[in-house]
C-alpha positions as CSV (number, residue, x, y, z in Angstrom):
1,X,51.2,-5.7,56.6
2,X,50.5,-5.0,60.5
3,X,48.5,-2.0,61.9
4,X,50.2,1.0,63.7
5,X,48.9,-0.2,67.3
6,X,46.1,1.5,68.9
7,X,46.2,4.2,71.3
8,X,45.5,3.4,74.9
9,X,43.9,6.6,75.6
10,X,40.2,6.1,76.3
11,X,38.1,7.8,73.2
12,X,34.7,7.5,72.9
13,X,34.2,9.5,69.4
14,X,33.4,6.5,66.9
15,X,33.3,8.6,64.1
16,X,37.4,9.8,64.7
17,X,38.1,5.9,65.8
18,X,37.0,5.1,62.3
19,X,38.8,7.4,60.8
20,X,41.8,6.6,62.5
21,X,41.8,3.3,61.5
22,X,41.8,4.4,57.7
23,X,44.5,6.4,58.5
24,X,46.9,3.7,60.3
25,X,46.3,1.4,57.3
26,X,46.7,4.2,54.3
27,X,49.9,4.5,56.3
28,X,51.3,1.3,56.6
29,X,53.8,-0.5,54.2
30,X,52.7,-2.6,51.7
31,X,53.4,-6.5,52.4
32,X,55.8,-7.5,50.0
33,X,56.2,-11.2,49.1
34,X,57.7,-13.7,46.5
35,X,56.4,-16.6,44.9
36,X,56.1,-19.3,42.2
37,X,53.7,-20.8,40.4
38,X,53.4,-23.8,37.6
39,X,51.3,-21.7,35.2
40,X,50.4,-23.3,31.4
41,X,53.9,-26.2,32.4
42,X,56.5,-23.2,32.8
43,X,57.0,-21.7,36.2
44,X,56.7,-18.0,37.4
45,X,58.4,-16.2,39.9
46,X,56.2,-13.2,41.4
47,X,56.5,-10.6,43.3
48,X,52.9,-10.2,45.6
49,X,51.9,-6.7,46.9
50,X,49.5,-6.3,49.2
51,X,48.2,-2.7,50.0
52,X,45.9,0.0,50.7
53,X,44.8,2.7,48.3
54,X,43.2,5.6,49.0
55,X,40.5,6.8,47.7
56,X,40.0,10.8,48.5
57,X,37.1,13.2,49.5
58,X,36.5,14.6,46.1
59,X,38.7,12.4,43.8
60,X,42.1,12.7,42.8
61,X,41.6,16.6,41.6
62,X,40.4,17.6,45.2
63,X,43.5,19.2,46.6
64,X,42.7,17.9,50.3
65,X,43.3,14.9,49.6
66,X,41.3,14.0,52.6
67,X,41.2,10.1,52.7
68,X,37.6,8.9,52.6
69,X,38.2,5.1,52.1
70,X,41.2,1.9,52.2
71,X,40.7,0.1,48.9
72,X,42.8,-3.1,49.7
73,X,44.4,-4.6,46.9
74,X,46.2,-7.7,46.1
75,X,49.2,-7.3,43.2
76,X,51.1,-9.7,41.5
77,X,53.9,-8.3,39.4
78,X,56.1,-11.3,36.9
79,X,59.4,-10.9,38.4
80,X,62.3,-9.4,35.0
81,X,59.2,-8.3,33.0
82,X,59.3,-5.2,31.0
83,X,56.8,-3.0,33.1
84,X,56.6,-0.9,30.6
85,X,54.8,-3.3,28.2
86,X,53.9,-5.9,30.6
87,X,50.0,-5.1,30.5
88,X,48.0,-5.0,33.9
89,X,44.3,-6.6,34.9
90,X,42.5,-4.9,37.7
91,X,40.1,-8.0,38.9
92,X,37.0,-7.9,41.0
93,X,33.7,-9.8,42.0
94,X,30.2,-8.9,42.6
95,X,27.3,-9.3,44.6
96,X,27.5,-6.0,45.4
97,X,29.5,-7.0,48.6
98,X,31.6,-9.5,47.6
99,X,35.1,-9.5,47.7
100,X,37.8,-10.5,45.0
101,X,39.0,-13.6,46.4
102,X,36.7,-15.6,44.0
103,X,38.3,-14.6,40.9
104,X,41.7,-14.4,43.1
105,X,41.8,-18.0,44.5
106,X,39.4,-19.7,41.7
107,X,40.6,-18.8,38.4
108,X,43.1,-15.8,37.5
109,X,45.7,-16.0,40.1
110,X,48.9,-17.8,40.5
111,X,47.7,-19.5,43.1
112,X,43.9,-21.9,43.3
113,X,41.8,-23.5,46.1
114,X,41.5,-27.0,45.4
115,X,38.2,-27.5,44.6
116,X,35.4,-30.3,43.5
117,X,34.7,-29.9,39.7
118,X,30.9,-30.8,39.9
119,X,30.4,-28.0,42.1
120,X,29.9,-30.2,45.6
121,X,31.6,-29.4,48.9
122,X,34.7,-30.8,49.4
123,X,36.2,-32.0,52.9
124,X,38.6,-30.2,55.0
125,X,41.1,-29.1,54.9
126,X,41.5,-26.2,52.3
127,X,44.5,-25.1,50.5
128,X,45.5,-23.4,47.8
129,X,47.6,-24.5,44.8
130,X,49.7,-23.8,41.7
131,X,47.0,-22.2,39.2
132,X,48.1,-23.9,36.1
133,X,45.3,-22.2,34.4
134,X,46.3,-18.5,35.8
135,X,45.5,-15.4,33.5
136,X,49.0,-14.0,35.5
137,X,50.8,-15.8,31.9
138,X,49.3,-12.8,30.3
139,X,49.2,-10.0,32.7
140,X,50.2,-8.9,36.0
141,X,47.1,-9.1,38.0
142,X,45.5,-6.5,40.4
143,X,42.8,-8.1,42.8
144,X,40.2,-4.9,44.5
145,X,38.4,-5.9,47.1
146,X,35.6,-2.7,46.7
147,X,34.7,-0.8,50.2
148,X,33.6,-3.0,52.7
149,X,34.6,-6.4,51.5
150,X,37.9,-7.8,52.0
151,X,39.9,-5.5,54.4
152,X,38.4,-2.7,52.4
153,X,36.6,0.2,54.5
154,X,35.5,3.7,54.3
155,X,36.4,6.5,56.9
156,X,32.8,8.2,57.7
157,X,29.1,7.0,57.5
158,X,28.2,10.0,54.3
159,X,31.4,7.4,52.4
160,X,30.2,4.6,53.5
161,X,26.3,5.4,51.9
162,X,28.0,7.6,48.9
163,X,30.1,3.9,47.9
164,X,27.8,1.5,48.8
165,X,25.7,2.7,45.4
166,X,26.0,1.8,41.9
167,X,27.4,5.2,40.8
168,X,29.9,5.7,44.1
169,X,30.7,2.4,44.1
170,X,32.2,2.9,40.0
171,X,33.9,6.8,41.3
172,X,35.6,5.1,44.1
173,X,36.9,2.0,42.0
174,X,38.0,4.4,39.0
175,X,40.0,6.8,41.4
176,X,41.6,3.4,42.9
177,X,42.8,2.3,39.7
178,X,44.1,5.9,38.6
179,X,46.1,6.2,41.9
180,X,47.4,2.4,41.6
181,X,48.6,3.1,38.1
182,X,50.5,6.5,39.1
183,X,52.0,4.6,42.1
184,X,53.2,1.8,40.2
185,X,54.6,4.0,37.2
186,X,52.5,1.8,34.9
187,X,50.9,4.7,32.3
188,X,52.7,2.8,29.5
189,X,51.1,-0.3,30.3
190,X,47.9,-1.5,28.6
191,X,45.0,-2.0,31.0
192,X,42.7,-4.5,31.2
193,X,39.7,-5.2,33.7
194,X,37.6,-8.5,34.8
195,X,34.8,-8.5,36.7
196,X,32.6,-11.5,37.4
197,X,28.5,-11.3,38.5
198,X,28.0,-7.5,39.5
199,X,31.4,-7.0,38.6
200,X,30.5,-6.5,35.3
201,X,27.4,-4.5,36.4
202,X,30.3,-2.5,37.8
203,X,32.8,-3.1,34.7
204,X,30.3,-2.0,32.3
205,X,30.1,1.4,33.6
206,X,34.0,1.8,34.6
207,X,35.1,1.1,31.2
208,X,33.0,4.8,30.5
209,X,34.6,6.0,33.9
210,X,38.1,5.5,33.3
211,X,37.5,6.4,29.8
212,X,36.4,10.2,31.3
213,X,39.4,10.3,33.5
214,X,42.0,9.4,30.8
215,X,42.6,5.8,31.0
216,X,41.3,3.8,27.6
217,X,40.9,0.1,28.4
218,X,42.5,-2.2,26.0
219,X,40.0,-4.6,27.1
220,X,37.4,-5.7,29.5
221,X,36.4,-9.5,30.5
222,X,32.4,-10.0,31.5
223,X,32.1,-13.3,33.4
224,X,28.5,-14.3,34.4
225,X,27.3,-10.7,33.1
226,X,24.5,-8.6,34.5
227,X,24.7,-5.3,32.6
228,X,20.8,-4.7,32.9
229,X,19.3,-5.5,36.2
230,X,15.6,-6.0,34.6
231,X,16.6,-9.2,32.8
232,X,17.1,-10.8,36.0
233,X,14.8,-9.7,38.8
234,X,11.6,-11.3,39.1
235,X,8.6,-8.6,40.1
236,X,5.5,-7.5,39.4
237,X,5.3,-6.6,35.4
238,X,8.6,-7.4,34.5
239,X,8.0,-10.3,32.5
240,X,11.2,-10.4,30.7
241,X,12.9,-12.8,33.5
242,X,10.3,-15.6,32.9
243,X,10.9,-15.7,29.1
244,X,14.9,-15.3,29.7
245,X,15.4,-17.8,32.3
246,X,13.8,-20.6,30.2
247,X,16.2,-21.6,28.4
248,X,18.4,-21.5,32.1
249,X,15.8,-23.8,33.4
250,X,15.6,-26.5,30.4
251,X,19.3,-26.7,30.7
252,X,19.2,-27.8,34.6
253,X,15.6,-30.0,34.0
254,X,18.0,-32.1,31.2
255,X,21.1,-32.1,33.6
256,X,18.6,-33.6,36.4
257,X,17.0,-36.2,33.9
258,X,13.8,-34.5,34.5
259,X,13.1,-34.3,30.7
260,X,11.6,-36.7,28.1
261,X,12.0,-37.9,24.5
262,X,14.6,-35.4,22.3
263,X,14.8,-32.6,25.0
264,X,15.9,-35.0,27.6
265,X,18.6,-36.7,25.2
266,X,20.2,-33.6,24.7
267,X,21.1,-30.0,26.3
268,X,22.0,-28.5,23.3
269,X,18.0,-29.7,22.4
270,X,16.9,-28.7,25.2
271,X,18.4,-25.2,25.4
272,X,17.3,-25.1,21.6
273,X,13.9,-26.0,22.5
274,X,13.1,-23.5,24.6
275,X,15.2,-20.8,22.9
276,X,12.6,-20.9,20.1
277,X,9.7,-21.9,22.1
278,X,10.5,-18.3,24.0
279,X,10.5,-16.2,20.8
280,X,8.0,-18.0,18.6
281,X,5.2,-18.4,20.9
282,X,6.2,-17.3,24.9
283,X,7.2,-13.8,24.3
284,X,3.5,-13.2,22.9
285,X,1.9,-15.2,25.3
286,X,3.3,-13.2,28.5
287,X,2.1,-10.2,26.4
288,X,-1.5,-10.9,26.1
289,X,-1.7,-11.5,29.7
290,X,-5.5,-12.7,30.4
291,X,-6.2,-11.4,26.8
292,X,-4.6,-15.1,25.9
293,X,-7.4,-17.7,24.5
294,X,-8.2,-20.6,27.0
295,X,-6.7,-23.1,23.7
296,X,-3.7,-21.3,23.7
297,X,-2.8,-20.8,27.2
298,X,-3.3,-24.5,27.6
299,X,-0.7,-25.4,24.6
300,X,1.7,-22.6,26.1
301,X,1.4,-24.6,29.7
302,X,1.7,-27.4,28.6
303,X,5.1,-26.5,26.4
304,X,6.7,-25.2,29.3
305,X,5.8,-28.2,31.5
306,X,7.9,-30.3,28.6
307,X,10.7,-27.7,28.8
308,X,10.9,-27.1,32.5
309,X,10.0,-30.7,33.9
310,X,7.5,-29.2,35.7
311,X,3.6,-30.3,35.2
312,X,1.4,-28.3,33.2
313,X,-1.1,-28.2,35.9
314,X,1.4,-26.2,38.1
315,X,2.8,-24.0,35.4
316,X,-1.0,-23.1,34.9
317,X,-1.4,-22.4,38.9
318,X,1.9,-20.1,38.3
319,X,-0.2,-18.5,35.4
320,X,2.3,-19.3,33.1
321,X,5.3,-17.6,35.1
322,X,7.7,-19.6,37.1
323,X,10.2,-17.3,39.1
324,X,13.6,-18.4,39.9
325,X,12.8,-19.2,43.4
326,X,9.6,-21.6,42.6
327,X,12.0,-23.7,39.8
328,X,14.2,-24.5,42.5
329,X,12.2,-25.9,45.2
330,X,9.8,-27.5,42.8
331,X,12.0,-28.9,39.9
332,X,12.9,-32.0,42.3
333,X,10.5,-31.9,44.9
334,X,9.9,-35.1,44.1
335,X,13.6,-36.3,45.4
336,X,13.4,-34.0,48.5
337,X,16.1,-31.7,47.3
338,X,16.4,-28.2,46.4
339,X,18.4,-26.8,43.1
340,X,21.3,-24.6,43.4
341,X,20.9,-20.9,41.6
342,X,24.6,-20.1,40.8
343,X,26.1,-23.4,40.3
344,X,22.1,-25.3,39.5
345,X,24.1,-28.8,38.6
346,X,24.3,-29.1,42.6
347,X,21.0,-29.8,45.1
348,X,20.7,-30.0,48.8
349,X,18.4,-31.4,50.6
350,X,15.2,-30.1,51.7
351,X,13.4,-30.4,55.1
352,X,11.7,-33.1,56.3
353,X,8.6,-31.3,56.1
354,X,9.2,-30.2,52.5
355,X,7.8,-26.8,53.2
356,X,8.3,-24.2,49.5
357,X,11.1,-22.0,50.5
358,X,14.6,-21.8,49.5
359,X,16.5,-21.7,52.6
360,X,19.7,-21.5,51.5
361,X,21.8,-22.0,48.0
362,X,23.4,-25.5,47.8
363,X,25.9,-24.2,44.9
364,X,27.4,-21.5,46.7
365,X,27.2,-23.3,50.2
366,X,29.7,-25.9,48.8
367,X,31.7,-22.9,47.8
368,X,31.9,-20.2,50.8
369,X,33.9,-22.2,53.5
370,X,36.5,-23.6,51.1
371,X,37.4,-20.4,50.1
372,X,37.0,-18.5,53.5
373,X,39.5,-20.9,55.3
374,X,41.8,-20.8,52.4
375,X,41.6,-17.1,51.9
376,X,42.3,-16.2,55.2
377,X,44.9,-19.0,55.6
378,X,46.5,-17.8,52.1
379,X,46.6,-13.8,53.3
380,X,48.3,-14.3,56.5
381,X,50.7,-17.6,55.8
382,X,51.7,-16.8,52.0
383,X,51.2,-13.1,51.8
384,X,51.9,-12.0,55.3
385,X,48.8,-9.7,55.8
386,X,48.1,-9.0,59.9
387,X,45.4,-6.0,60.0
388,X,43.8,-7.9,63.2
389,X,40.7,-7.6,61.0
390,X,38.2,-10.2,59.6
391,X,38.3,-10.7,55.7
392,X,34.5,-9.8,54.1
393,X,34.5,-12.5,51.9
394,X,30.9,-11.5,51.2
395,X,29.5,-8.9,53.2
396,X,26.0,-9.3,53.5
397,X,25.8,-5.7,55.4
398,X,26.9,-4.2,52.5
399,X,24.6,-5.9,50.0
400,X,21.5,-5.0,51.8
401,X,22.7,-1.6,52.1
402,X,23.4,-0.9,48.5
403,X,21.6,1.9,46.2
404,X,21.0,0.5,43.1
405,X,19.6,4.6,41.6
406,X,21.8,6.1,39.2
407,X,22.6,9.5,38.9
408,X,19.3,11.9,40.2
409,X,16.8,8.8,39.5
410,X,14.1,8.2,42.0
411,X,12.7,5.0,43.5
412,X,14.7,1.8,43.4
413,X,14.7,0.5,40.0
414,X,16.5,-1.6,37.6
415,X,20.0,-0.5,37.6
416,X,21.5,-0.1,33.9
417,X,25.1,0.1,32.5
418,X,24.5,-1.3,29.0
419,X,24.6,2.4,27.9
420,X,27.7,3.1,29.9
421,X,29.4,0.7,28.0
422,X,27.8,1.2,24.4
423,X,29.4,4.9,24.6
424,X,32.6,3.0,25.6
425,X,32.8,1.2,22.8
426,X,31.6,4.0,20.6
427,X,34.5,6.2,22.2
428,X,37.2,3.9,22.4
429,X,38.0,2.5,19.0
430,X,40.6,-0.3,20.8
431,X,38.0,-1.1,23.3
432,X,37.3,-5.2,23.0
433,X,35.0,-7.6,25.4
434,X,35.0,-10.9,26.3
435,X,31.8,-12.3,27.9
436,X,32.0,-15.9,29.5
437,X,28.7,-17.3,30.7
438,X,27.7,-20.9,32.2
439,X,25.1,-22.6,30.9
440,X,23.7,-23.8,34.4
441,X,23.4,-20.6,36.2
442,X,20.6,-19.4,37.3
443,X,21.7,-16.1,38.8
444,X,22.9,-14.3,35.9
445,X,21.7,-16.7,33.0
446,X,23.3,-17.1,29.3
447,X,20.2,-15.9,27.7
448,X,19.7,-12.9,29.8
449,X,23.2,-12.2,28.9
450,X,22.4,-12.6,24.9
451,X,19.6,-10.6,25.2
452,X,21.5,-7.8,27.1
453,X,24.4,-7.6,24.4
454,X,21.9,-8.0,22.1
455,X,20.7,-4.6,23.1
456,X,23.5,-2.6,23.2
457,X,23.3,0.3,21.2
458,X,26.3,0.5,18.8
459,X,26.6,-0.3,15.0
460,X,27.2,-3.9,13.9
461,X,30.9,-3.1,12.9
462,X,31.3,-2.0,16.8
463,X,29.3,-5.1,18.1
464,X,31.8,-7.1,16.3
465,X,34.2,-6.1,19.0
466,X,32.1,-8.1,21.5
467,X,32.3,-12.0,21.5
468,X,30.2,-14.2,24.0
469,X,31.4,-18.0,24.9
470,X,29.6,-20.1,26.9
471,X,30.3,-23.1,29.4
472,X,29.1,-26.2,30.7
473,X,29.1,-25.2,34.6
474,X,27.5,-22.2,36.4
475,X,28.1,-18.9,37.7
476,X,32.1,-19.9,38.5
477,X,32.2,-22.0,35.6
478,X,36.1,-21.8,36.6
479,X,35.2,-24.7,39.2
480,X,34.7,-27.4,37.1
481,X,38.2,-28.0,35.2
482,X,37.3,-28.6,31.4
483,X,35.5,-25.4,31.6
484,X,38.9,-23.1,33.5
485,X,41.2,-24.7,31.0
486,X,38.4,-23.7,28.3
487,X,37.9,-19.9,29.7
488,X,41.5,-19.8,29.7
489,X,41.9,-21.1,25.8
490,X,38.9,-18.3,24.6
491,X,41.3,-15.4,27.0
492,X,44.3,-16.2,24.8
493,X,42.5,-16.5,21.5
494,X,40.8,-13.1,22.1
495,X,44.2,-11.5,23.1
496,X,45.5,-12.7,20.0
497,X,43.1,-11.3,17.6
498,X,42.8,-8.1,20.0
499,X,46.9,-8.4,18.9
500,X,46.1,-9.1,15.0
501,X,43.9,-6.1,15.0
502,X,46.6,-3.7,16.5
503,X,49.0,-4.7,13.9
């Protein structure tokens, strides 16, 4: 699409500029394109559609209609499909302030950027390619880029703070699905949603969202899951990150040979190690605090030096808790490299004055140019998208800006949407999930994730309905290719028993 060109009149009145600009692109035509893919050895045509929705003042009920953000989306319809049984994804990331091109370019759409499986940077240039893995031989797919990433903004500073939150953030989405389903006539269809990272922070609670407003889902996909904010941030008397990351961090000691005897021969020892090491004896330790006698404190230490790689003298200094950002720069200190957190099978190197801080994240560094230059490459040479703007492939603005308080809560604690999506699932009878974690991340890990479904509060004949499958890559375990093909076998087993159950 191109922008309505600007006025030449001088105005200094920010605040009108930006809503303007909403304006000019909620006005302009959708950029329609056609393409082919090589999907699963049979070829698609599609038709690509990208566009702006709005999102209004007071929701879709509010009979101003006044438009309060661009939601830019990214559509892919299979060209001589039925649309009225053809069912429809709506996909998105994380971070909070990421945009969708992750789960756009790396795994469910027709098209891919070539990538290096084992996580590392590759050289330029970058390109995309057929996606012979894309999820588009199930569904037509709608990528959101949420406000502020992507193309994607709000028209006044009050939108901008009421979005950038965990509950706005979930209205806005919900309202941009509703008005993309009415435009597209799709009601009939059967709706599906994916989110990856904080997108399933976000999914969690949507599937309760859209459920209030009149849309059951059929199905929502969790990759790399973080439902319950608490099992993953490391502060002062939380203690449940340092018993779920353990089995994370035995995992990535094995993959790095830092591990002895049985642990080191095996992951699935390893992993199984630590696992019961964390609920036999960990679990009480952290408890006791300095109430823990001097014998036992040393066996604990010294069990988590054999599971970690780390020495037992350190793990002591750490009194017994070793946060995310002290296993990375210490697990291979000894090499002079640092450990990646999403993708933790990838290092970079350290300083030559090997200083303890994590500077930057190797895993996602090999990932963010690739992408970038192919994202912006693939929006304006393949889909024909000119808004003179900069794609926010991950807008770090945004992410430091976010409110993570729910409803009338005070403070800035944990966010939650475990319970949004337990009353989904009690609700919605239909209602199925599919989580996908990697065994090597160390952002959202596989164990925080059991524990987290583990904790949702629905009967064991409605917990059936949830399955969990796990990977041998990171956060995108979608980069390395055993792993996409795999994710992509465990989507069309799950849509066929979601199908056997219908019938």
């Amino acid at each position: 699409m191109t922008e309505t060109p600007k006025s030449t009149a001088v105005d200094d009145d920010p605040k009108k500029r930006l809503r303007e600009k909403v304006e000019r692109l909620l006005a302009a035509a959708p950029c329609a394109s056609e393409g082919s893919a090589a999907v699963n050895g049979t070829p698609l045509r599609y038709r690509a559609e990208a566009a702006f929705i709005p999102v209004t003042a007071g929701g879709l009920d509010d009979k101003r209609g006044d438009p309060e953000a661009a939601i830019f989306t990214t559509s892919y319809f299979l060209a001589g499909a039925d649309a009225a049984t053809r069912p429809v994804c709506f996909v998105f990331n994380g971070g909070p302030g990421s945009s969708s091109i992750w789960l756009h370019l790396g795994a469910l759409g027709p098209k891919r950027v070539a990538i290096r499986e084992d996580g590392t940077m590759p050289p330029p240039p970058y390109a995309v390619t057929d996606n012979h893995e894309s999820w588009f031989e199930h569904f037509d797919l709608v990528f959101i880029d949420p406000p502020h990433t992507g193309y994607s903004i709000t028209a006044s500073e009050d939108a901008r703070k009421r979005m950038l939150s965990v509950d706005g953030d979930v209205d806005a989405l919900a309202e941009c699905i509703r008005s993309w389903l009415g435009r597209h006539r799709r009601w009939r269809s059967p709706i599906y949603v994916a989110g990856e990272s904080y997108g399933t922070t976000r999914g969690a609670a949507l599937a309760e969202k859209l459920l209030d407003l009149g849309v059951a889902l059929s199905g929502l996909v969790l990759v790399s899951c973080a439902m319950d904010l608490q099992s993953v941030v490391f502060e002062p008397r939380n203690d449940l990150p340092y018993a779920l990351f353990l089995p994370g961090y035995a995992s990535v000691a094995q993959y790095h040979g830092k591990l002895a005897g049985r642990l080191g021969a095996s992951a699935t020892a390893a992993r199984s190690a630590a696992e019961a090491f964390v609920t036999g004896d960990y679990l009480a330790a952290l408890h006791a605090g300095a109430r823990l006698e001097a014998t036992a404190r040393r066996r604990v230490a010294k069990r988590i030096a054999e599971l970690t790689g780390l020495s037992a003298a350190f793990v002591d200094e750490c009194n017994l808790r070793v946060d995310d950002q002290t296993f990375f720069v210490e697990l291979l200190r000894d090499r002079g490299q640092i450990v990646g957190r999403l993708e933790a099978r990838v290092t970079g190197p350290m300083a030559a004055k090997r200083v303890r801080a994590w500077e930057f994240d190797p895993g996602i560094e090999a990932l963010a140019a690739p992408y970038t230059m192919a994202a912006h490459a693939y929006m304006s040479e393949q889909l024909g998208v000119d808004t003179q703007s900069r794609y926010e492939v991950l807008s770090m603005d945004a992410h430091k800006q976010w409110n993570w308080n729910r409803g009338d809560a005070k403070g800035n604690g944990y966010a939650c949407t475990s319970p949004d999506l337990s009353r989904a699932l009690r609700r919605n009878p239909h209602l199925r999930v599919l989580v996908a974690s990697g065994y090597y991340d160390l952002g959202t890990p596989f164990s925080a994730t059991d524990w987290s479904l583990a904790q949702l509060d629905v009967p064991a004949d409605v917990l059936a309905r949830v399955e969990h499958h796990y990977y041998d890559a990171g956060h995108m375990m979608y980069t390395r290719e055993a792993d996409m093909m795999k994710l992509k076998r465990d989507l069309a087993s799950w849509l066929a028993r979601r199908s056997d159950a219908a019938t």
